[in-house]
C-alpha positions in Angstrom: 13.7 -19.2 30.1 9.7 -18.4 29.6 8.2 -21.2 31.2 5.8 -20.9 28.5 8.3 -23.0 26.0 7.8 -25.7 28.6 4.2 -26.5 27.0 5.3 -27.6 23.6 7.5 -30.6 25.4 4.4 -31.8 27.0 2.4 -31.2 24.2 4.5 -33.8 21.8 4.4 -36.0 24.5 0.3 -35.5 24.7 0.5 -35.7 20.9 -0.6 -39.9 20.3 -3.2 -39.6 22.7 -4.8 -36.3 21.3 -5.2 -38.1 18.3 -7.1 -41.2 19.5 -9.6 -38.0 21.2 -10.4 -36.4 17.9 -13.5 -37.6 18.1 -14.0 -35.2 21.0 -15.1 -31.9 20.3 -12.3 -29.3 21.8 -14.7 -27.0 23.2 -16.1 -29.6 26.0 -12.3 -29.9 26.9 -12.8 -25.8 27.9 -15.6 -26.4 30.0 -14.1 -29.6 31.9 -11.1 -27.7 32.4 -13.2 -25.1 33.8 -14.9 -27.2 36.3 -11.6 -28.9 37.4 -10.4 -25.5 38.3 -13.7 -25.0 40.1 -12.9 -28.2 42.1 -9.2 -26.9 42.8 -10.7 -23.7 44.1 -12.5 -25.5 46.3 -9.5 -28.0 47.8 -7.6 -24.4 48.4 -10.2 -22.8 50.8 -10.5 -26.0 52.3 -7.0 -26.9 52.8 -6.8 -25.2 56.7 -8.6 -28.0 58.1 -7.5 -31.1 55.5 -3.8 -30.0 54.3 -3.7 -33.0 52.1 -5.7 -30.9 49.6 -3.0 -29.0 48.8 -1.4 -32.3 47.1 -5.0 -32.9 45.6 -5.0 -28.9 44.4 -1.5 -29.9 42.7 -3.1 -32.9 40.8 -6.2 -31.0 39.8 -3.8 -28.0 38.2 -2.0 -30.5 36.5 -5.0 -32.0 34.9 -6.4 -28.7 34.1 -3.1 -27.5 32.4 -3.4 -31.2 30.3 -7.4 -30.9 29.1 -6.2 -27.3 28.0 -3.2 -28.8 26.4 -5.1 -31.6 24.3 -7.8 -29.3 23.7 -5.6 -27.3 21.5 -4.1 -30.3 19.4 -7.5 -31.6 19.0 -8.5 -27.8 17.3 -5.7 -27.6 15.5 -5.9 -31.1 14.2 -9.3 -30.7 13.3 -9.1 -27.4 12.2 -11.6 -26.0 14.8 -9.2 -23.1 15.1 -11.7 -20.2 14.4 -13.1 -17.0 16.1 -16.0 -19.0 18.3 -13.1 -21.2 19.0 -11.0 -18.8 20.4 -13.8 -17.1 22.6 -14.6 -20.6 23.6 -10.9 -21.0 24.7 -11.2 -17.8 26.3 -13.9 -17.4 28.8 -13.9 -20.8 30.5 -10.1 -19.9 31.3 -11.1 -16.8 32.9 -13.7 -18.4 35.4 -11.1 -21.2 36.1 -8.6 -18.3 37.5 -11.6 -16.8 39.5 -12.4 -20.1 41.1 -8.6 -21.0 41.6 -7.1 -17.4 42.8 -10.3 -16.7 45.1 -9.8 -20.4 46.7 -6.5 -19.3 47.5 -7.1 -15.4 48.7 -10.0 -17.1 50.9 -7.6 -19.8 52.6 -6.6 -19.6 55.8 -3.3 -20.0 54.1 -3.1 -16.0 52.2 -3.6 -12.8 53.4 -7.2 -11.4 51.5 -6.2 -8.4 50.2 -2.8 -9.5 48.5 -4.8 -12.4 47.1 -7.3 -10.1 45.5 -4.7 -8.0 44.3 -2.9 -11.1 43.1 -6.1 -11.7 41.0 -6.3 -8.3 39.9 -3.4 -8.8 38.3 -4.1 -11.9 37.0 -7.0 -10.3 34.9 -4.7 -7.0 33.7 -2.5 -9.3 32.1 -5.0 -11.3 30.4 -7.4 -8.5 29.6 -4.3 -6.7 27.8 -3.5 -10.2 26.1 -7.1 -10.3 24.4 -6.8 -6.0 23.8 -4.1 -7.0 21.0 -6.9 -8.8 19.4 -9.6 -6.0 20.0 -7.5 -3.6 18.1 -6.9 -5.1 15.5 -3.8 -7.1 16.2 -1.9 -11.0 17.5 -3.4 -12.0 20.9 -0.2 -11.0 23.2 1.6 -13.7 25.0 4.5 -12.0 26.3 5.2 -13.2 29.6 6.1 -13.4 32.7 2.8 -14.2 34.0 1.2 -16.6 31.2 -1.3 -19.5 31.8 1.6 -21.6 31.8 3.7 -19.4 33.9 1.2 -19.4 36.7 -0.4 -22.4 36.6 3.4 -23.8 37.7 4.0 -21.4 39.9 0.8 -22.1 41.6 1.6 -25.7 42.2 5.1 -24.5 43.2 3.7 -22.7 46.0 0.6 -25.4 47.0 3.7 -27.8 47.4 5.5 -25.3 49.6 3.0 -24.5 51.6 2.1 -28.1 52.4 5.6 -28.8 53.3 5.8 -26.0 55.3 2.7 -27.5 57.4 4.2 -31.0 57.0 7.0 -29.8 59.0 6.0 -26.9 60.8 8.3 -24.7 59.8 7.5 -20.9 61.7 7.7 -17.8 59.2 5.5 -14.9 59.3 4.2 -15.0 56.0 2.8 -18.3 53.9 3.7 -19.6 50.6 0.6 -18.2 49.3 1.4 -14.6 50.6 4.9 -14.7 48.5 3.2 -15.9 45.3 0.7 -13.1 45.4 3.3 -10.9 45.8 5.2 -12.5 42.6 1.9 -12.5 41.0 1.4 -8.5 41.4 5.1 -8.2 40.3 5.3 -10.5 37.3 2.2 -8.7 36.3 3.3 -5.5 35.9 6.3 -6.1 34.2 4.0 -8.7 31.4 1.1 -6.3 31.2 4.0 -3.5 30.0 5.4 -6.5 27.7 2.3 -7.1 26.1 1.7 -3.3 25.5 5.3 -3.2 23.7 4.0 -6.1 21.4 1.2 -4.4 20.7 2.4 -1.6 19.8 5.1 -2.8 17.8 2.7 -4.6 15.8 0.5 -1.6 15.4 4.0 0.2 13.7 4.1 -2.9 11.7 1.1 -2.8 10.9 1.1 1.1 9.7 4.4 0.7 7.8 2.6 -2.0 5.8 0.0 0.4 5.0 2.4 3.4 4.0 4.4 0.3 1.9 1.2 -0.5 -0.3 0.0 3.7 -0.7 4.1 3.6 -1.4 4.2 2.4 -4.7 7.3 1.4 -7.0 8.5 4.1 -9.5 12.3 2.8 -10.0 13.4 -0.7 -11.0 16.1 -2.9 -12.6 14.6 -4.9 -15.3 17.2 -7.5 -16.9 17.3 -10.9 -18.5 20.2 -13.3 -17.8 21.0 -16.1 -20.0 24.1 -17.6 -17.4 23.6 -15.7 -14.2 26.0 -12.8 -15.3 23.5 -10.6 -15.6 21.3 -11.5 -13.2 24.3 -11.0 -10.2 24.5 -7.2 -11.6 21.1 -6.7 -11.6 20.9 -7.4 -8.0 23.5 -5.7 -6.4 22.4 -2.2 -9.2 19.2 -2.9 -7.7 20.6 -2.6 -4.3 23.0 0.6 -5.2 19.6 1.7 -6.2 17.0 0.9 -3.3 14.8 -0.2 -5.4 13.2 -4.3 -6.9 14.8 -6.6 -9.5 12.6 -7.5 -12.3 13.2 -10.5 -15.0 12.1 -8.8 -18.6 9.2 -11.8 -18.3 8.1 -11.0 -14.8 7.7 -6.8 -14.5 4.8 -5.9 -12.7 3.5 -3.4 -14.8 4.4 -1.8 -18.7 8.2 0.2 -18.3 5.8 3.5 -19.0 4.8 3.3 -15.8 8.2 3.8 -13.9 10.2 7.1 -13.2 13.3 5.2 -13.9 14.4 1.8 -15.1 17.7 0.9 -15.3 17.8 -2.1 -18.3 20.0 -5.4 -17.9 21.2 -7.5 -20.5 24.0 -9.9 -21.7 25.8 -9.1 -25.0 25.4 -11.2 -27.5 27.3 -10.1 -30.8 26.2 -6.7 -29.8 22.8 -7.6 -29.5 20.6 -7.3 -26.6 18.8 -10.3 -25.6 15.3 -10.9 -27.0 13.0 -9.9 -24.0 15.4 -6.8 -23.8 15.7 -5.7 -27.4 11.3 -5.8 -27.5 10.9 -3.7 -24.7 13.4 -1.0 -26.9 11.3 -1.7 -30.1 8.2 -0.9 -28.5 6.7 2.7 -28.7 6.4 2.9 -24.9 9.2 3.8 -22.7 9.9 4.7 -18.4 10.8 8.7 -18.1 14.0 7.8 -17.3 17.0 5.4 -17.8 20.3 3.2 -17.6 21.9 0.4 -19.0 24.4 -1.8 -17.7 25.8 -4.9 -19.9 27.9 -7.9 -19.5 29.9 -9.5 -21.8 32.2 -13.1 -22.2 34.6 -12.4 -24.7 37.8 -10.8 -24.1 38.8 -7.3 -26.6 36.0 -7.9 -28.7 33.5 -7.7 -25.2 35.1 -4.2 -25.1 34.0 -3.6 -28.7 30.7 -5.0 -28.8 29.5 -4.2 -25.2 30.3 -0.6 -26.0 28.3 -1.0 -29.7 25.7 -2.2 -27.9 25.0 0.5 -25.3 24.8 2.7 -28.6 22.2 0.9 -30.6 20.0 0.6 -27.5 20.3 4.3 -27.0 19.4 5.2 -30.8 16.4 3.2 -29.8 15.0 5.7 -28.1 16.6 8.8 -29.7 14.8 12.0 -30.0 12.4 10.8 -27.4 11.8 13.3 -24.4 13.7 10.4 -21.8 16.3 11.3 -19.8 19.5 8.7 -19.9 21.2 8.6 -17.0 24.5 6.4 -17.8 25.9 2.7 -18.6 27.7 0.2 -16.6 29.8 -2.6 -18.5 30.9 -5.9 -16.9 32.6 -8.7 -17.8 31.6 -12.6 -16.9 32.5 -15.9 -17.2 31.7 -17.1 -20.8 29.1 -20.2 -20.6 31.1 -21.9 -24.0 34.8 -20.9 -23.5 35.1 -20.2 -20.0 36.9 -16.9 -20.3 36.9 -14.3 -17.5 36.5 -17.0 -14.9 35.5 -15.7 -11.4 33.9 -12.9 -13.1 31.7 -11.1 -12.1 34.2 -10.8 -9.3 33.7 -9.2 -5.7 35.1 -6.2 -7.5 32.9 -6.5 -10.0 29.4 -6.4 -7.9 30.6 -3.6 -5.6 31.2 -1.5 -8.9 27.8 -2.4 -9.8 26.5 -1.4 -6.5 28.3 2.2 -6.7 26.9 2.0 -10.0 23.4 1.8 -8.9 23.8 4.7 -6.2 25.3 7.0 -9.0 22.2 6.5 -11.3 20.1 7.2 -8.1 22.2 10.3 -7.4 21.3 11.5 -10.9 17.8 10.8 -11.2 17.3 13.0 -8.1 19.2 15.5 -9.3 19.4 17.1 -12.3 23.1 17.9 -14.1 24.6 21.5 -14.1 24.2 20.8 -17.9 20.3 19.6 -18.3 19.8 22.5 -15.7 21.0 25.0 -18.2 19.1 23.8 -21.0 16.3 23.8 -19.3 17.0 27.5 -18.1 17.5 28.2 -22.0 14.4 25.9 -23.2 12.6 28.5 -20.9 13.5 31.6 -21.9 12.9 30.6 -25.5 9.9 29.0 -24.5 8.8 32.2 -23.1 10.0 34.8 -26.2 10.2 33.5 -29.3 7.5 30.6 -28.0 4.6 33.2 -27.7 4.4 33.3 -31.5 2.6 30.1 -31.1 -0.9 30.5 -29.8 -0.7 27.6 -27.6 2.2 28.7 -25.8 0.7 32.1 -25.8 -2.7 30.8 -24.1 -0.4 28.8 -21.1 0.6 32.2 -20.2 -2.8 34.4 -20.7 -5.2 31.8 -19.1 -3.1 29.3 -17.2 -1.4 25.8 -18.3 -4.3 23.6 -16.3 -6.7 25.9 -17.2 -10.1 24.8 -18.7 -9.7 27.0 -22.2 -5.9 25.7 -22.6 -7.0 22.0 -22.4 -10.0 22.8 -24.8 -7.3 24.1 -27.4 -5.3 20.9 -26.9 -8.2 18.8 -27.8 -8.8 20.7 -30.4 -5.1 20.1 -31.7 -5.1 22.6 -34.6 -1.7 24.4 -35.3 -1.7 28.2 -35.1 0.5 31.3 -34.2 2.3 34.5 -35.6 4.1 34.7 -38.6 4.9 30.5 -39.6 7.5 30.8 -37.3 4.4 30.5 -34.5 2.9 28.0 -36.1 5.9 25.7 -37.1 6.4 26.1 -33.0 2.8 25.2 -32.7 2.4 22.2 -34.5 5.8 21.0 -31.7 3.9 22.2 -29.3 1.1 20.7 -29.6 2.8 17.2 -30.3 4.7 17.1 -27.7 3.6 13.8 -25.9 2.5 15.3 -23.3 -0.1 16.7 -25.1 -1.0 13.7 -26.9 -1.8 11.7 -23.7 -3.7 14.4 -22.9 -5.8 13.8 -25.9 -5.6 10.2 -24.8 -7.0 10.6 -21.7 -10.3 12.7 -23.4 -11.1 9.9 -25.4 -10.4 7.6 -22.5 -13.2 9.8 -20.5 -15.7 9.9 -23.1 -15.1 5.5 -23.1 -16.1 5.4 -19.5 -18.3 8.1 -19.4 -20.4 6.4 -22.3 -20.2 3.0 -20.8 -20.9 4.3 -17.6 -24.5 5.6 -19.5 -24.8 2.3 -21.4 -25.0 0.7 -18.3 -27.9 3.6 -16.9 -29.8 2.7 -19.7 -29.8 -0.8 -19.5 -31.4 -0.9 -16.1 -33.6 1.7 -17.6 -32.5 4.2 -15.1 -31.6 7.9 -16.2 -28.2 9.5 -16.1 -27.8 12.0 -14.0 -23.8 13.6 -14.6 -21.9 15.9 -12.2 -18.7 17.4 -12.9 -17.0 19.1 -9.7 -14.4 21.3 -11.8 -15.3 21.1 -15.2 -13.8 23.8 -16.8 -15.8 24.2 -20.2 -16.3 20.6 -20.4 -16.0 20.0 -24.2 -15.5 16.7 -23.6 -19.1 16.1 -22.1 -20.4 18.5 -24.5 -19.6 16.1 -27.1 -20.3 12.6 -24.8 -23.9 14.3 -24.4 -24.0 15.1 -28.3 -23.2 11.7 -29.7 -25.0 9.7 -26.9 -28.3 11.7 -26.4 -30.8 9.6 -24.2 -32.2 9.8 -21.1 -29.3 12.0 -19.7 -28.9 15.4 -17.9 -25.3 16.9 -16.8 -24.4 19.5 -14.8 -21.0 21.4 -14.5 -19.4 23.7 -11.8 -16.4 25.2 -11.5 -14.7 28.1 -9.0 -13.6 29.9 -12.0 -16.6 31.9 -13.8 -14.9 32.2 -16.8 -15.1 28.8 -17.6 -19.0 28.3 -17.2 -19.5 31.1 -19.8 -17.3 29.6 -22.1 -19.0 26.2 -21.7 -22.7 27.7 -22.2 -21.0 29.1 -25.6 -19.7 25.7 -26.4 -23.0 23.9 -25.6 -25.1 26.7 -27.2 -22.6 26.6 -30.6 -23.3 22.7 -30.7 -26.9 22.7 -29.8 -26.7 20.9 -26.0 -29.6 21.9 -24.3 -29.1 18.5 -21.8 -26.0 20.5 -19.6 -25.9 23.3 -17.1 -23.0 25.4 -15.8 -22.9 26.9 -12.7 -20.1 28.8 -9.7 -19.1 25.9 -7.6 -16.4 25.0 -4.9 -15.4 21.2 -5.6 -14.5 20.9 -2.0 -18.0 22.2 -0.4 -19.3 19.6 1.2 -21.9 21.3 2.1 -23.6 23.0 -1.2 -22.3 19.6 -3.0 -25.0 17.7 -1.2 -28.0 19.8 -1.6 -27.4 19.5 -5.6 -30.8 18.5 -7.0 -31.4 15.8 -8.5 -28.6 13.6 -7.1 -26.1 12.3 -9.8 -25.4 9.1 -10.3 -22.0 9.9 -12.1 -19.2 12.2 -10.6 -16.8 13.4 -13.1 -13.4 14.9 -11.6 -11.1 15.3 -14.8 -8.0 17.1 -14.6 -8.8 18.4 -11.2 -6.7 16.1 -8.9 -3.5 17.2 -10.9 -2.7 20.3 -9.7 -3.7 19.6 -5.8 -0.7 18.9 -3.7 -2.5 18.3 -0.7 -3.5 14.4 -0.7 -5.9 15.0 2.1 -8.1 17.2 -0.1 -8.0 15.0 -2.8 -9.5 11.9 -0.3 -11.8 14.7 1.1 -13.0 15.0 -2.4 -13.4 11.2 -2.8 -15.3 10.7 0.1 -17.9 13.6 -0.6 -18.7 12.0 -4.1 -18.9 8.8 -2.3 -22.2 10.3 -0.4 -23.0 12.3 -2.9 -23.6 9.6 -5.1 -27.0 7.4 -5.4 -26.8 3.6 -4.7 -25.3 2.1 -7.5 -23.8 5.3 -8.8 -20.2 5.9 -11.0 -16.9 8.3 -9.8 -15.1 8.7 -13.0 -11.7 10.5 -12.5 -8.4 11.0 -14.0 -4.7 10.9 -12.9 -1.4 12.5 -14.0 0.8 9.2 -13.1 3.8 10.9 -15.0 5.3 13.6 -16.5 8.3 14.0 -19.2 9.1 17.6 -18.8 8.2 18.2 -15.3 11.3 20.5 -14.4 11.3 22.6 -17.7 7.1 22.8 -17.2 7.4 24.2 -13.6 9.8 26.6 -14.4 8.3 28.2 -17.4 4.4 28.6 -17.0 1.9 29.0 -14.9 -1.3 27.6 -13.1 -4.9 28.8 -13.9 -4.7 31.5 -11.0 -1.3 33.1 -12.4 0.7 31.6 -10.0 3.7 29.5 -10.4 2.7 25.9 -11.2 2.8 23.3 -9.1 1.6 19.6 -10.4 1.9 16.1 -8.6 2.5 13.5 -10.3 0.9 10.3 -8.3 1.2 6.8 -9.2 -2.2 4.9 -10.5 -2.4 2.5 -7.8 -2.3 5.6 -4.9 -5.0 6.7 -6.5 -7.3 4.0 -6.9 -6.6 2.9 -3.5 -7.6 6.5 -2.2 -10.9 5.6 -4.1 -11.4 2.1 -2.6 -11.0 3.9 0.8 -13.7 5.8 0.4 -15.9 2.8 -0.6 -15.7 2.6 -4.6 -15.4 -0.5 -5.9 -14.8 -2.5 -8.8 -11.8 0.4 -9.9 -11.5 -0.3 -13.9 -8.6 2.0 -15.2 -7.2 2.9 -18.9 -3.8 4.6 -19.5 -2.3 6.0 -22.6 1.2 4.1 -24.0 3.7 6.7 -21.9 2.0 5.8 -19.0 1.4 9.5 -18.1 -2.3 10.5 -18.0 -5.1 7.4 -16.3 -8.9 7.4 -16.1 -10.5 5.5 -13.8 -13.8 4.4 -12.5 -15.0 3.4 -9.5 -19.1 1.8 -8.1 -20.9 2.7 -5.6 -22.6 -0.4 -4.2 
């Protein structure tokens, strides 16, 4: 057993008196501890000529090991139990086992050398307890060679050795000599404890830090009116890895998952209320399930089944994926029917349940893999009648000119075949958060200048990709001011279109020039310093999340004191499959988009040393626009 449990005994025991001693400050405990152990040092290098002071060394330990002991009570009871108070706690205990350990390595009683190599140890094991703190972690305690530990083993071997005087027994070593030995031992074997702790923690520590960047994208939202639903939704919710919501208590809006898998009872082939309103609103997950219980016998067959269908023409005609139902029967609140149900049975089927739904989210059917394959094909034929279809493929599907021609959102094409396909197109709702997320730029971008202004300070705008930047074209148009942008981008093309945009709307307040968004370098020596950084629709189509964080930390010293990052985020995507297959990226080659939850983002940000992240969405939940301070 660590001898270290054998404290929290004597500790209750020292309890009632600690309390009458709260007037006593803890830390003046430390010190007399400290000077008892002096004391004891001083009885152990005296001890060859008076061996009584071996029993008095004994006493003194025993007193030191007490002030420690009420010390701690008193701090905790008071509260005391703080950084100063934890040095204070500290230190004196390190010059106690320096005036203890070199009384006994200069006894006559303890060969010198293992008694410095005893103490040697003695300070490894202590100096790796305190490391845990250093870096960042829990002091380390692991034994065997704690205060406690020690302390008793050293009056173990003072009583030895004074019996071994006492009766004169002959052995070629001393008491002393064995517990240095133990000492350098013991030592070894706690200093590699200690390191395990710490480094456990460390991975502890690291897995709570990928589990915050790690951010939810699947749940099982339900609402129970009996507890039938609810047992369901936790054991889909374990099929499916993933957290169990109440309707009342989801963390964020449904838009913001990948997949939710809906819960509900049946109630004459209703949903229940919290349910049925999260299907009557106009925002919905990309994907989804539904599982149902029901009390009734026949007609639960009936209505359960009914009701799976009028959830699912809820959403009709929406670009969602619907990945299945699960029916289950329960014990009826009113008539007690289907007692015992949901049985063992039941929940196990609702487990498998839950791990077929996560099977076909991650993979797409032989069927939506051929309409997709179709979708394409048309999508790249008969789809080039319509000019926006027709731009994806001549200039890119990110590229600066297609997202101008979204914003612009006016139908055309060949023939009214083209158009007709157009006008789809363009409404697809994709497209539309798109839009979204434009006006959502100009918001913060003109609050961001609102703000400049108010402290009478002028605006200063850089855009590390801008593309032709219609967007600020028009934020510069209807704000005027005190205000100056420039734009760059790696793609010429785009800062000649831009000059033509700005010279067509009269923009004199806006430059465009060549630029690398990731050079450091040439980034810094722009003149004069912004005090906003615009990265829109950049971050989308950059798989590599240490270039993104790159990016965010060269705007951070970019930036002047007090200065704005404004950027967006692609948080989701309804197409994504059918998009990758079919078009291509600004540069012609196949494209490749990531799709990153809001929260990773911002928290990307924050590391760099933004603050004060504000952030708007549209209602899928697919395009955000943040904005972050420089303080």
């Amino acid at each position: 057993m660590d001898m270290y449990l054998l404290k929290f005994p004597y500790r209750k025991m020292l309890e009632p008196l600690a309390q009458k001693l709260l007037w006593v400050d803890p830390d003046l405990l430390g010190y007399i501890a400290a000077f008892v152990a002096l004391f004891t040092g001083i009885c152990f290098y005296y001890a060859g000529n008076m061996s009584w002071l071996l029993l008095a060394a004994i006493v003194l330990t025993f007193l030191r090991m007490t002030l420690n002991t009420i010390d701690g009570v008193i701090a905790i009871a008071r509260g005391k139990k703080d950084i100063r108070g934890e040095i204070v706690n500290a230190l004196p205990d390190r010059y106690s086992d320096i005036f203890v350990f070199c009384g006994i390595a200069l006894s006559p009683y303890c060969n010198f050398a293992l008694g410095i190599l005893g103490l040697s140890s003695v300070f490894l094991v202590s100096y790796t307890g305190m490391l845990g703190k250093a870096i960042g972690v829990n002091w380390q305690h692991q034994g065997p060679l704690g205060k406690v530990e020690r302390l008793i083993m050293v009056m173990i071997a003072s009583l030895a050795q004074y019996i071994i005087l006492a009766f004169d027994v002959r052995t070629g070593f001393s008491a002393f000599d064995v517990l240095m030995v133990v000492f350098i031992v013991l030592g070894q074997v706690a200093v590699f404890n200690r390191l395990k702790g710490m480094l456990r923690e460390i991975r502890e520590k690291e897995n709570m830090e990928k589990a915050k960047e790690k951010v939810e994208t699947t749940i099982v939202v339900y609402d129970s009116s009996t507890g039938n639903t609810e047992k369901v939704a936790k054991e889909v919710a374990r099929g499916l890895g993933c957290s169990c919501y109440r309707a009342s208590n989801i963390p964020h809006p449904v838009n913001h998952y990948d997949l939710v898998v809906f819960g509900t009872p049946d109630i004459r082939a209703n949903a229940i209320s919290s349910i049925k309103k999260i299907f009557d609103e106009a925002v919905y997950p990309r994907s989804y399930a539904l599982f149902v219980t029901y009390g009734m016998p026949a007609w639960g067959e009936i209505s359960s089944r009914m009701l799976i269908n009028r959830l699912k023409r809820s959403w009709a005609g929406k670009s969602l994926r619907y990945l299945g139902s699960f029916r289950c029967p329960g014990i009826h609140a009113k008539y007690g029917t289907y007692k015992g149900r949901p049985s063992a049975k039941d929940l196990s089927a609702a487990y498998e349940f839950g791990k077929r739904i996560r099977e076909r989210f991650e993979n797409l059917s032989f069927g939506e893999k051929l309409g997709n394959t179709a979708m394409s094909m048309i999508i790249k034929s008969v789809g080039r009648l319509s000019k926006g279809v027709s731009m994806s493929f001549k200039y890119g599907f990110t590229s600066g000119l297609m997202l101008d021609y979204i914003y612009n959102n006016q139908p055309s094409g060949s023939l009214l075949l083209g158009k007709w396909i157009d006008r789809l197109y363009l409404g697809n709702p994709g497209w539309q958060s798109i839009r979204q997320r434009k006006a959502n730029l100009k918001e913060h971008l003109k609050k961001a200048i609102q703000e400049n202004e108010s402290k009478s300070v002028r605006t200063v705008i850089l855009d590390i990709a801008s593309g032709p930047a219609r967007y600020l074209i028009e934020v510069l148009k209807e704000t005027g001011g005190n205000v100056s942008a420039m734009c760059q981008d790696i793609d010429a093309r785009w800062m000649e279109e831009g000059r033509k945009i700005a010279g067509r709307e009269g923009v004199r307040n806006i430059t465009f020039n060549k630029g690398d968004a990731f050079d450091r370098e040439s980034l810094l020596r722009v003149s004069p310093a912004p005090n906003i950084i615009v990265s829109s629709g950049f971050y989308d189509w950059i798989t590599d999340e240490n270039l993104i964080k790159r990016s965010f930390h060269i705007s951070y010293e970019m930036l002047l004191k007090g200065g704005k990052i404004i950027f967006t985020n692609q948080s989701g995507h309804l197409q994504m499959d059918l998009v990758k297959r079919t078009f291509l990226d600004f540069t012609g080659k196949p494209l490749v988009m990531e799709v990153r939850p809001i929260e990773q983002m911002n928290s990307w940000a924050k590391e760099a040393g933004f603050v004060n992240l504000r952030t708007d969405t549209d209602k899928w939940g697919l395009y955000s626009v943040s904005t972050g301070e420089k303080l």
